[in-house]
C-alpha positions in Angstrom: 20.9 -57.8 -19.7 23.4 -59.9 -22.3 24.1 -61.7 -19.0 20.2 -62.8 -18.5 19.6 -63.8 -21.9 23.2 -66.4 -22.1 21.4 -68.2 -18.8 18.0 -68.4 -20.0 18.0 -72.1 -19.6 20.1 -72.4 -22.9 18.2 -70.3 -24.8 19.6 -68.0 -27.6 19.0 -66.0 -30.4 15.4 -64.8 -30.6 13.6 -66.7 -28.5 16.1 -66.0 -26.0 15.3 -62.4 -26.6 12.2 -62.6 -26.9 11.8 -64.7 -23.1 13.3 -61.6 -21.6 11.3 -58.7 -23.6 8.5 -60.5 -22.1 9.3 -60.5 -18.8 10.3 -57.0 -19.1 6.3 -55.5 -20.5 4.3 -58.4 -20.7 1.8 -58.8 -22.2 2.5 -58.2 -25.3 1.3 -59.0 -29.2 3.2 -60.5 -31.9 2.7 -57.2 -33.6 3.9 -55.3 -30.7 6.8 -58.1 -30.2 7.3 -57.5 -34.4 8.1 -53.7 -33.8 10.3 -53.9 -31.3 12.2 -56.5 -32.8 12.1 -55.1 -36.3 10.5 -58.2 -37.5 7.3 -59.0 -38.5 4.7 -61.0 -36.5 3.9 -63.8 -38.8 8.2 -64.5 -38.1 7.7 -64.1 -34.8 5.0 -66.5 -34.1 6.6 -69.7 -35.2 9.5 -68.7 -32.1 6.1 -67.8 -29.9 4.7 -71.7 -31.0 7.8 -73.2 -30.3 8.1 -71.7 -26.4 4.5 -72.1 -25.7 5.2 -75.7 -26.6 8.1 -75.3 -24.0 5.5 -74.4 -21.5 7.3 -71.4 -20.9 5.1 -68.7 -23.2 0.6 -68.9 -23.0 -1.5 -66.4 -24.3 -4.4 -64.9 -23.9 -7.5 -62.9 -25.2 -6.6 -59.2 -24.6 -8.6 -55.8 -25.7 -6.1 -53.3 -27.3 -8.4 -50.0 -28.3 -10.9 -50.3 -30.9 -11.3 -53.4 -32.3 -11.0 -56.9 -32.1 -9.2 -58.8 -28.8 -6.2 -59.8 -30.0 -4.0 -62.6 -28.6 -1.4 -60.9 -25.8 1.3 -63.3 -24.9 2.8 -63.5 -21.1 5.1 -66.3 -19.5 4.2 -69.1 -17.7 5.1 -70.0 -14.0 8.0 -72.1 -16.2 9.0 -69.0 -18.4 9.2 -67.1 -15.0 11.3 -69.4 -13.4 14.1 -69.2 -16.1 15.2 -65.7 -14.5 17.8 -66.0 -11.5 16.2 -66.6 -8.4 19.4 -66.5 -5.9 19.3 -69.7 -3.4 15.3 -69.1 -2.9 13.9 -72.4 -1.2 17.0 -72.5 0.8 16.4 -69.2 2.2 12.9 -69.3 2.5 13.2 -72.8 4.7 15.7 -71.4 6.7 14.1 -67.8 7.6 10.6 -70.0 8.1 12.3 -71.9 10.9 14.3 -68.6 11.8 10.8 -67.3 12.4 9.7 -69.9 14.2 12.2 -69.8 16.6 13.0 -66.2 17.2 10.5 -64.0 15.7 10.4 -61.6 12.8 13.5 -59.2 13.5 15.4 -61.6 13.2 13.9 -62.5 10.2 15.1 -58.9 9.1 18.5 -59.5 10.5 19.3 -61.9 7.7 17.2 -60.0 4.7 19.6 -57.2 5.8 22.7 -58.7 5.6 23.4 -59.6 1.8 22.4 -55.9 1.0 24.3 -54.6 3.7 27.9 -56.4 2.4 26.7 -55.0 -1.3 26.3 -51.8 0.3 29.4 -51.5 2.4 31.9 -52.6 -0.7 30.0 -50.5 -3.5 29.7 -47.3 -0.7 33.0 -45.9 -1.3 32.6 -46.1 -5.4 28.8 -44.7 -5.4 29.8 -41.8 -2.6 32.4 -40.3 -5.1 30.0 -40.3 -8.2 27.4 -37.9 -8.6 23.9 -39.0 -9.0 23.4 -39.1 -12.5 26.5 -41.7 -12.3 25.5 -43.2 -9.5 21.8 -44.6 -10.9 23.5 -46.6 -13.9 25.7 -48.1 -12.0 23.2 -49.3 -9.1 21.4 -50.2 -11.5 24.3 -52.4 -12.8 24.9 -53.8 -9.7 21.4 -55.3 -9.0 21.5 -56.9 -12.3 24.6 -58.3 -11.3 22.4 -59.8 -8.7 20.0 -61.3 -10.8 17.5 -58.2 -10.3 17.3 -57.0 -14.1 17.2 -53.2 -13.3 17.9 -50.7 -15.8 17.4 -46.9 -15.6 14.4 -45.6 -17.9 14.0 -41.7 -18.4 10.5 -40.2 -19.9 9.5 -36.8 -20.8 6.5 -35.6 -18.4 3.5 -33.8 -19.4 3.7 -31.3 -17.1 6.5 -30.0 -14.6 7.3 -31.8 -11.5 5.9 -28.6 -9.4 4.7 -25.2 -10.2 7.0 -22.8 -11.8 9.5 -25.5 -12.9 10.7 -26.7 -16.3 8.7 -30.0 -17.4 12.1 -32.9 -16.6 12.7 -35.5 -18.0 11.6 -38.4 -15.1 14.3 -40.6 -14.0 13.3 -44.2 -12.7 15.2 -47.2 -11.7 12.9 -49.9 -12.7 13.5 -53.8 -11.5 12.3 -56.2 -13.9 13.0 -59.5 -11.6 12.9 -60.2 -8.3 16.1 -62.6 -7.5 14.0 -63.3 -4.2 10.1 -63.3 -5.1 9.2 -66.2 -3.5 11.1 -64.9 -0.2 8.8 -61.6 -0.9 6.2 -63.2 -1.0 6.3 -65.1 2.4 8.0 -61.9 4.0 7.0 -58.9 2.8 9.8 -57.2 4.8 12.1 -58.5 2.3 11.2 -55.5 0.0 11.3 -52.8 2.8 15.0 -53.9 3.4 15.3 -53.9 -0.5 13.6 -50.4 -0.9 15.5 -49.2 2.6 19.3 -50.2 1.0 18.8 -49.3 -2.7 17.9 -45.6 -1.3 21.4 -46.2 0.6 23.3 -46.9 -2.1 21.6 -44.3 -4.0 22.0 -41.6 -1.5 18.6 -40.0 -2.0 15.3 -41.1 -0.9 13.2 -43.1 -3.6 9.4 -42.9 -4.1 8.6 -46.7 -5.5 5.9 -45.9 -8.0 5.1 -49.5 -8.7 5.8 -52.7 -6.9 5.4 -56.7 -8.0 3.7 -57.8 -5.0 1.1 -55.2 -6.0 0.3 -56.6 -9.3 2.5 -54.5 -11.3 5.2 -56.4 -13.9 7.8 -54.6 -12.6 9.2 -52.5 -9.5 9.9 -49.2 -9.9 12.1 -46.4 -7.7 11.6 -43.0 -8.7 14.9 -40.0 -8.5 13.0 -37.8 -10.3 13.8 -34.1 -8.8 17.1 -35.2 -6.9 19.0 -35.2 -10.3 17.7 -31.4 -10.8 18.8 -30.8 -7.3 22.1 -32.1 -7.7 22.6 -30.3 -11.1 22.3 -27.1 -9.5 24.3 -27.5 -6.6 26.9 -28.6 -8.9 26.5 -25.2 -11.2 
């Protein structure tokens, strides 16, 4: 992440920071901002003025529980754009007039072929680690990328099926899309995506949320496989 925040544009410091906890769970209050930066939201909101004079932070009227709507803040199509987007219009004119041309598999073709070098040099590193290695340093390698992934692990309410110990839940959850425009256009982009982060994983994923669908972030979940591996290690 240290490498996202040092290309934000220039930014530093807090607002810096405070660009990228956005994009990671936005939106968000200056008193849920204050918490997590141990600061309070009155200090806060003079960084929050200064971006949304930027044009890169807007807010907005937001209902959280009882009470009064308080004001949520989000970033702007200029905030967004801060975050690595790897050769994007580039691409996207080329695979239009790919398209064009030759049709949609060959679309795929070249979606294909950027994961498929990542996968073919990182294969013999991954193969050798076991799982619960092997999702941090994915995870790594897609930030690497521009992607912003990081591995988050929650404590379920209930066991994952009957008769079983209640797991922690192991996710690998993408922040940014290096290629959302590209998504956008061709939604096969995130099948190839989905189809060679399971290879590199080695197990199959269950996305449990997904950009395109609304959600802030995507999300893979390896929930169970790491139980299965742990006993076949024992």
């Amino acid at each position: 992440m240290e490498d996202v925040v040092g290309a934000l544009g220039g930014f530093r410091g807090v607002r810096a920071e405070l660009l990228v906890a956005l994009k990671k769970a936005q939106p968000l209050t200056a008193h849920e901002l204050g918490e997590q930066f141990g600061l309070t939201a009155n200090a806060l909101r003079r960084h929050l003025k200064a971006l949304e004079e930027d044009g890169l932070v807007r807010y907005d009227r937001a209902v959280r529980g009882v009470g009064a709507p308080v004001f949520a803040y989000s970033l702007t199509a200029t905030g967004e754009a801060l975050f690595p987007r790897s050769y994007v219009q580039v691409l996207a004119t080329a695979l239009e007039a790919l398209r064009a041309q030759t049709g949609d598999q060959a679309v795929e073709a070249v979606l294909e072929a950027e994961w498929r070098r990542l996968a073919d040099e990182a294969g013999p590193v991954l193969e050798a680690l076991p799982l619960e290695e092997r999702v941090p340093l994915v995870a790594e390698l897609l930030s690497a990328k521009g992607y912003m992934a990081e591995v988050v692990t929650t404590s379920p309410t209930e066991p994952l099926h009957d008769g079983d110990d209640a797991e922690p839940r192991v996710t690998l959850r993408i922040h940014n899309c290096a290629v959302r425009e590209i998504a956008e256009r061709f939604p096969q982009a995130c099948t190839v995506e989905a189809k060679f982060v399971e290879r590199l994983l080695g197990v199959p994923l269950v996305r449990g949320a997904h950009r395109l669908g609304g959600c802030g972030h995507c999300d893979y979940g390896v929930s169970g496989h790491l139980s299965t591996v742990k006993q076949e290690q024992a």
